[in-house]
C-alpha positions, 0 to 999 in steps of 0.5 A: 287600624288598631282594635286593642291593647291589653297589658297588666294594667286592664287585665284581670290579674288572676294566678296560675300555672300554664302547665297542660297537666291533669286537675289540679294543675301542680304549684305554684301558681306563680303567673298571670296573664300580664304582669308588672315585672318582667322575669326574663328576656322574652316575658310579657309586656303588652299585645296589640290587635290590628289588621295587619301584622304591619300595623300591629307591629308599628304599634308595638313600636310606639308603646313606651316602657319604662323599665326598672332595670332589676340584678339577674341570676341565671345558673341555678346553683347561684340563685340558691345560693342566698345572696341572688336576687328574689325572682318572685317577690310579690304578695301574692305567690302561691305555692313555692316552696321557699321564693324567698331563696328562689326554691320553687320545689324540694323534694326528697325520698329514700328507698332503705338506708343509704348512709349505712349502705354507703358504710357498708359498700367497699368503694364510694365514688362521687361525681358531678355533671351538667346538662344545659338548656335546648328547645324543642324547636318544632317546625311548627311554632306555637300558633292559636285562632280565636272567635266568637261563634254564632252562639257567641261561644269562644271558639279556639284552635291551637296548635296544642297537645292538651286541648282539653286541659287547655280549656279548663285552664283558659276558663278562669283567666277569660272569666268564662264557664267551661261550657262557653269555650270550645278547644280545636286541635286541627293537623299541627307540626310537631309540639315535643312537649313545648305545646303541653302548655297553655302559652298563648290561647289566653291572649288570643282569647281576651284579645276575641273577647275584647275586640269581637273579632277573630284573633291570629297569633303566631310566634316567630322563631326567635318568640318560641326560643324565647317565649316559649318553653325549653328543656330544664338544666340540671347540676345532678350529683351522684354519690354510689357505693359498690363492693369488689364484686361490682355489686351496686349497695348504694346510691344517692342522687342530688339534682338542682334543677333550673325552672327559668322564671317560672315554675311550669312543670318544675315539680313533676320534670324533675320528679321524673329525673329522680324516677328515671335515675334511679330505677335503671339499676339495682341498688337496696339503697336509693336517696333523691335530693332535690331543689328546683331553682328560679332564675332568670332565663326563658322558661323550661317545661315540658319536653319530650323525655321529660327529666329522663334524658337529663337523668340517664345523661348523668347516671349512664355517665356515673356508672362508666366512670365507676367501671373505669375506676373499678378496672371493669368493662362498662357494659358488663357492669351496667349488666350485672345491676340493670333491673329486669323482670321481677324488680321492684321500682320502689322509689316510684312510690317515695316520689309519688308517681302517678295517683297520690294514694297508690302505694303498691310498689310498681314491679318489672313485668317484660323486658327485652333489653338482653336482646336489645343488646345483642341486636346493637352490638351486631348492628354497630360492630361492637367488636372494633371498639377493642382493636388498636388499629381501628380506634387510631387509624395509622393513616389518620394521625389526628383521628380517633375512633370510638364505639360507646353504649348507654342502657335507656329504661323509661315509663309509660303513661301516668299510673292512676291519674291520666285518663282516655276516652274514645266512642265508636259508632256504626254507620249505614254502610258498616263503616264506623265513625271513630271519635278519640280526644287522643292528639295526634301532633304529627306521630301518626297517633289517629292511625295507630289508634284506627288500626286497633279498633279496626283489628276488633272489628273485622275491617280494613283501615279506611273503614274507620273515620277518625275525629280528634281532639276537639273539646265539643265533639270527642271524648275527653283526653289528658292529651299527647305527654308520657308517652301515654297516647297508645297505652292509655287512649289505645286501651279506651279504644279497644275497649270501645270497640270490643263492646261494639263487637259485642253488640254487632255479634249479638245482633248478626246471631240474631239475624243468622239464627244462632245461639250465642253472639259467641258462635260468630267472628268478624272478619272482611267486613262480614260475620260469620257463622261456623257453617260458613254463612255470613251477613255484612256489617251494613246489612247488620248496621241498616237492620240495627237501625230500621229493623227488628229491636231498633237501636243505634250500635256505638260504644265509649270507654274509658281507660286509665292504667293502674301500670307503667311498664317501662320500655327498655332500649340499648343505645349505640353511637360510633364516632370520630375525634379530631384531637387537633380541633376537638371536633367530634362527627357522629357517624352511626346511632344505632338503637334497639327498643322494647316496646312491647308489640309494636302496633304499626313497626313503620311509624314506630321505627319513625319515633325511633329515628326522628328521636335519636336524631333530636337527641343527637342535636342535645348531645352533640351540639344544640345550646341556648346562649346569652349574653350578659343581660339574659338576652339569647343571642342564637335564637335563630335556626341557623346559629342555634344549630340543629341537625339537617337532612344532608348532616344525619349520620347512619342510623339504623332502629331495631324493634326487639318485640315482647309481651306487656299483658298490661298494654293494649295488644301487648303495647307499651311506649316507644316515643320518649325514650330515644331522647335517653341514649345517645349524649351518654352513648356519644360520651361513651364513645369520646372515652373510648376513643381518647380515654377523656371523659367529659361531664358536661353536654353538648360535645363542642369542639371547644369543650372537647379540646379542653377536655383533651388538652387538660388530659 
């Protein structure tokens, strides 16, 4: 039968923010767990517990709902405007900027002076472009199992990116401590960003507590299009002086944002659109002005890229258009500004990245994207772009082909705020038992970070067992978001097991008779000394514990970084037109990345492919669709649209390998950035196939026709 239904009205009304961010969680603080309005088409009404998901279905069906039927406003330049309808009108909002205009956040920051610059510059061009809205669409949708433990302890396990910010934020909205809830992110598929959120565990744990039964809740596919989170849409205008010489002199980007009914990661999303947008390119003058908007569509939030595809969308698009207009070619002038080592990001401190009190401007410390271009350009046939006869064929007289590139920076990690943790022990046989709160969500995490600590100490990969991602047992860990996982969590681990170098080598000296821990190495599970004697590491971990100064050989460490060096990628996308129909078929992505020293090149060309081809369903042709009452009317797998296997264009990724001293083994981030690329690279293409170019995302043969036929 039924065990429980829960609604606003025998639910705790307590705010906050569902944001899977480190403490304190960023304003506003503008949900509750069940409300008595529903802000959009997929909101929370009411949950019910039974048996079987038949019965519980059926008593859903019973449950009657009067509704007061509200105005909506869904496009954020409309709901700013002055005369929408007021999203969050109840007394006690916290922490919107202005809801009364639905503004959740403003933001501003300026590098110089721009409008002297603008004065200055002998030529200023203006533009505006739009990004829409997508979802992550994991294959795995958000699921969470809830129960009571033996001790009474509310047991969770979610499929999660955030475990340990799950926890703290669940707390207070089941009315528990901290030390009463246990988070378990067991092996999930895929999370993108939407599960950087605490979505649901709050239900499944007031329905565990209520009924003192285990809960399941799984969302369907149309519940994750519509109840989940999605990509934020932008209007992002840009205003850029340059001289004659193709020198940029100034620069300012506006951006209204799209934050949905709630303000979830509304601030820091596009906080990064304005990092992103403007530290790609040189310029003594940089403004940022923005405003985020509530309306009354699902909810934006996380999503892997995080601002920056939406940013690197507009600005890739900007500086073609300005080295069209200036009679340039296009990668020649992106060349002349992009930063390199040396530059100064110094907007990342007039918004605020990372810490609130670093104030030391963040400066350029490797890059290989000169490289990155050369080895795309080869791979891609960049040559062919240049010949007439290629670009239209003569025995194809509907079709045209293009070539096109976008220049892609990104970061890595949160400077002076994330956190990782991981403890390493060894065991009888010398083995070692790795414990890291890192979360693995299907990249391959465990085992990159397993082959670091195995390269310290001397042994193969399946000599160290991983445990992960569990709020009782591991060390804490921000979680998997900013491209974080190997910098930051890689670094605790490394730390960790060089201090359990340092104890294994000061224990085989002891046993070799030798001076200094400095006189041994660790190699093929042994030590060795110079002279060529050895002892095994379980001959060094059985005497550790049962010998001679007895004492069990573990260490743990903690790592945030004070940096975030940022990866560089040059993106390539070949394409062809039907100028009859409008259709555009991507035929090869290309993409050459510096990610420092990649520490496992197989998963992470991985990160390269699977990226481009999520973004290709972003530029190409993904797109959240309504109806006029807010309703989305594809949120269905096959007419939402992604990409499948036998559909996947060539697509070729190449790692262009520098040194970043600051990163574990020279590492820094691979998984975001190829999100950056490929809309503004397929855009480049479409121009330099038809001489059309197009301001708006995704490239639909509806949108592309228009664009042709309008000339």
């Amino acid at each position: 039968g039924v065990h429980a239904v829960l609604n606003h009205e025998n639910t705790a009304r307590v705010r906050y923010a569902s944001g899977g961010q480190s403490y304190p969680n960023p304003l506003p603080y503008d949900q509750v767990s069940f409300d008595n309005k529903v802000r959009h088409v997929g909101d929370r009404v009411a949950v019910v517990a039974a048996d079987t998901i038949e019965i519980a279905e059926e008593a859903v069906g019973l449950i009657d709902v009067t509704y007061e039927v509200l105005p909506a406003v869904f496009d954020e330049l409309e709901a700013i405007s002055g005369d929408a309808p007021v999203i969050h009108d109840e007394d006690d909002m916290d922490g919107a900027h202005d809801a009364a205009r639905n503004i959740v956040h403003h933001m501003d920051a300026e590098v110089g002076d721009v409008e002297a610059g603008f004065a200055k510059a002998d030529h200023v061009f203006e533009k505006t472009y739009r990004v829409h809205q997508v979802q992550q669409v994991p294959i795995e949708p958000h699921i969470a199992i809830a129960y009571l433990d033996s001790d009474e302890r509310l047991v969770i396990r979610t499929s999660t990116q955030v475990p340990f910010h799950v926890r703290r934020m669940v707390a207070p909205l089941l009315g528990l401590p901290v030390k009463d809830i246990r988070v378990i992110k067991p092996r999930i598929g895929g999370g993108f960003g939407a599960k950087q959120e605490m979505l649901i565990e709050d239900v499944v744990g007031h329905l565990a507590l209520v009924t003192g039964h285990p809960v399941r809740l799984e969302l369907n596919r149309e519940e994750e299009f519509m109840s989940s989170r999605t990509r934020h849409p932008q209007t992002i205008t840009y205003k850029t002086g340059v001289n004659n010489d193709g020198v940029l002199v100034s620069q300012s980007m506006r951006l209204i944002g799209n934050t949905g009914a709630y303000g979830t990661h509304a601030l820091t999303v596009q906080q990064v659109s304005g990092l992103r947008g403007l530290s790609s390119y040189n310029c003594p003058n940089k403004r940022f002005d923005c405003d985020v908007a509530y309306t009354n569509i699902p909810v934006p939030g996380a999503y892997r890229g995080y601002g920056a595809p939406q940013a690197l969308f507009a600005l890739e698009s900007h500086m073609e258009d300005i080295a069209n207009e200036l009679g340039m070619d296009a990668l020649e002038f992106k060349r002349l500004n992009w930063t390199t080592v040396g530059d100064p990001l110094d907007i990342a401190t007039r918004l605020g990245e990372g810490a609130s009190d670093m104030e030391v401007v963040p400066v350029i410390t490797s890059s290989g994207l000169e490289e990155c271009v050369a080895q795309g350009e080869r791979a891609i046939g960049w040559h062919r772009r240049s010949d007439p006869t290629w670009i239209a064929p003569p025995d194809r007289p509907h079709i045209r082909r293009g070539i096109g590139f976008a220049m892609c920076m990104h970061g890595t990690a949160i400077p002076g705020l994330d956190m990782g943790a991981a403890s390493i022990k060894i065991n009888d046989d010398g083995s070692f038992n790795l414990l890291i709160g890192a979360t693995d969500l299907g990249t391959g995490a465990d085992t990159v970070l397993a082959q670091m600590a195995a390269e310290v100490l001397g042994v193969p990969l399946n000599d160290i067992v991983v445990y992960a991602a569990d709020t009782d047992m591991t060390p804490f860990d921000v979680g998997a978001y900013a491209s974080s996982t190997t910098y930051v969590s890689g670094m605790a681990v490394k730390k960790a097991a060089e201090e359990a170098h340092r104890q294994i080598t000061e224990r085989a000296a002891l046993m070799l008779d030798l001076d200094s821990p400095g006189e041994v190495e660790l190699a093929d599970r042994k030590a060795w000394a110079a002279d060529g004697r050895s002892v095994g590491l379980d001959e060094i971990a059985l005497h550790s514990l049962h010998q001679d100064q007895q004492h069990q050989i573990m260490a743990t460490a903690s790592y945030v970084s004070p940096e975030s060096p940022p990866p560089y990628a040059a993106q390539f996308a070949e394409i062809e037109v039907d100028i009859e129909t409008g259709q555009v078929t991507v035929k090869a992505l290309v993409m050459a990345v510096d990610c420092g020293v990649p520490i496992n090149p197989v998963t992470s060309a991985g990160q390269v492919e699977g990226g481009m081809i999520q973004a290709l369903g972003y530029g190409h042709c993904e797109e959240m669709a309504y109806d006029e009452a807010g309703r989305m009317v594809n949120a269905r797998l096959g007419p939402y649209k992604i990409y499948r296997a036998d559909e996947m264009p060539r697509i070729e990724a190449y790692l262009v390998q520098t040194m970043e001293k600051s990163g574990p083994f020279g590492a820094k981030a691979i998984a975001e950035i190829p999100k950056d690329g490929v809309a503004p690279a397929i855009r480049s293409a479409i121009g330099n196939a038809t001489g059309v170019w197009i301001d708006a995302i995704p490239f639909t043969p509806e949108r592309v026709w228009r664009a042709l036929t309008a000339g």
